[in-house]
N, C-alpha and C positions, 0 to 999 in steps of 0.2 A: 308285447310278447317277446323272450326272449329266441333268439335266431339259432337254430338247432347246429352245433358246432359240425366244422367240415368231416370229419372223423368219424361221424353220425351219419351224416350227408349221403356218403360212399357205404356204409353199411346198410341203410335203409335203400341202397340202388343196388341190392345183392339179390340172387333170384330167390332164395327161404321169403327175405321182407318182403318184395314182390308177391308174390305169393299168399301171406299172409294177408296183407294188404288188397288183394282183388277179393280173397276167403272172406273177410269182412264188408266191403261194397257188396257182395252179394248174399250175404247173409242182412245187411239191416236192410237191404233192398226188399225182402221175402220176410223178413221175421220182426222187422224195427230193430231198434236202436238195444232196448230192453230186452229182447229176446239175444243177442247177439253176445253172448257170451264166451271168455276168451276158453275154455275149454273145448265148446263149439264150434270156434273159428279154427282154432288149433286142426283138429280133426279134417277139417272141411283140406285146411292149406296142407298138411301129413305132415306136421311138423309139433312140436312139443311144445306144452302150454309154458315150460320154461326161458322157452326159444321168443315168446311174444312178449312175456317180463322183461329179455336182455334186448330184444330192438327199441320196443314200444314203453313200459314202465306202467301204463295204464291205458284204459279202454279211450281216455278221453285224448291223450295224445295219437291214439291208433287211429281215430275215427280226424282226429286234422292230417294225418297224411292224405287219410280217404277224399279227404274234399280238397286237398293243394292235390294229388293226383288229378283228382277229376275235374277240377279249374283250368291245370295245366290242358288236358286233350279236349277240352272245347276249347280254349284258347288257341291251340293246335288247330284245331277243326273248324274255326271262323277263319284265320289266318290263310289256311291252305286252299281254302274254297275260294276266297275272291285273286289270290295269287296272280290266276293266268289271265283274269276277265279282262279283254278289249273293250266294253260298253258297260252299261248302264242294266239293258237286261241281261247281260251274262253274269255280270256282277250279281243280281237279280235270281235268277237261276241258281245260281252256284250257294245261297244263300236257303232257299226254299229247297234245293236238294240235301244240305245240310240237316234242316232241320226235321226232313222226311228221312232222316236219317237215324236219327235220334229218336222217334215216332215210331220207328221199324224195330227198335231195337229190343222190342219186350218193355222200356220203359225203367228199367234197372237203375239208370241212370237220374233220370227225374224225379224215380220214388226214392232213390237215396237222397238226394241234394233235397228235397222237402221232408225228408226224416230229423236230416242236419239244420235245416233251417228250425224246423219247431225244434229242437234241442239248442240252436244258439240261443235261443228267449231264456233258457233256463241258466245257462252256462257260460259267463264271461268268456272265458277264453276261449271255447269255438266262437262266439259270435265276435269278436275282433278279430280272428285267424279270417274266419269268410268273407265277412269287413273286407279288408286288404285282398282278399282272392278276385271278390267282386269287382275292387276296384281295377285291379293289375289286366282283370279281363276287356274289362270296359274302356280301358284306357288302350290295349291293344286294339280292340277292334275300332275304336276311333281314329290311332295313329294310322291303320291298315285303309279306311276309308278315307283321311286327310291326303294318305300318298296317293291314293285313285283319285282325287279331288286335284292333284297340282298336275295330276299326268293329264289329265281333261280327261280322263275316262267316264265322270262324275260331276254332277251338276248341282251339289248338295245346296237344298232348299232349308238348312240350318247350320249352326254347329256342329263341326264332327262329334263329340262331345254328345250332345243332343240326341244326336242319329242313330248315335251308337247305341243308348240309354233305350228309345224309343225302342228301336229293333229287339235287342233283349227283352225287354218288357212284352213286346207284340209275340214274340215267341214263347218267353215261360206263360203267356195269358194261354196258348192254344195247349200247351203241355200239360195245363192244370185242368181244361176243358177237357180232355182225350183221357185225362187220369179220371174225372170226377165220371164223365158220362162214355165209358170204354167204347159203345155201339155208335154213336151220335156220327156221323155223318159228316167231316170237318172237311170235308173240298168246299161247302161256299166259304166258310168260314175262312180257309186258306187264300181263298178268291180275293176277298176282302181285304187280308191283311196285304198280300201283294198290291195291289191297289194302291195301299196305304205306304207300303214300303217306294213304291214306285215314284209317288209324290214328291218326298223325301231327297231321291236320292239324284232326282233329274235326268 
């Protein structure tokens, strides 16, 4: 995929594409991918369907900033949570307050990233754009748990690599549970994965 020139870069960090840009995460969050039409979105952001032509070019490059945005602030949001942790359960903590974070949040977040996900099946170039997102994620939250690993704060019972994988995984598992069954009851469940997490991380 080619790398969106710097010129672009700084256009796309203006408050209109901003704008546009959250108009859209909140529209295919509430309406899919399919209903999300750049007329629509226009209206939603109060800006002109000709104004999403000159940032974006088309719907499918609109919806990869949507997901390098929203890569980026859980990126942000794994990073910033274990930051200050002295231990193993603060680390721990700070980890499960995260993702009761994300749980709280209406879910906006979750129902877009698996709108984008069944759309990368169909669509090359989202799914190597997320490809790479996923990876850049995973690989931060690894290097974040290696450095809690050399400070002793962390007694990792695998590969940071691993750990990192595993936790992602143990979390979109409880996000698609709470999406499929909205009532379900997810404190043992949560019980459980901590448990799981706890083993892990020593």
């Amino acid at each position: 995929m080619h790398a969106v020139p710097a010129q672009d870069a700084a256009e796309l960090a203006s408050d209109k594409a901003t704008r546009i840009v959250e108009a859209m995460r909140t529209s295919v969050a509430a309406r899919g991918i399919a209903g999300s039409t750049f007329d629509q979105v226009a209206r939603e952001a109060g800006v002109s369907r000709g104004l999403l032509h000159y940032y974006f070019g088309s719907k499918e490059r609109l919806l990869l900033e949507v997901v390098r945005r929203e890569c980026e602030v859980r990126e942000a949001r794994l990073e910033d949570s274990i930051a200050g942790a002295g231990n193993a359960e603060e680390v721990l903590e700070a980890l499960v307050r995260s993702l009761e974070e994300i749980l709280g949040e209406g879910l906006t977040g979750p129902v877009l990233f698996f709108e984008i996900l069944t759309q990368a099946q169909r669509q090359h170039e989202i799914a190597v754009e997320l490809a790479e997102l996923g990876r850049r994620l995973r690989e931060a939250f690894a290097a974040a748990l290696a450095a809690k690993a050399r400070d002793g704060v962390l007694a990792l019972q695998a590969e940071p690599d691993v750990v990192a994988s595993f936790l992602l995984a143990l979390a979109d598992g409880i996000i698609v549970r709470r999406l499929s069954e909205p009532s379900l009851d997810i404190a043992p469940l949560m019980g459980q994965g901590v448990a799981a997490a706890r083993a892990l991380l020593g």
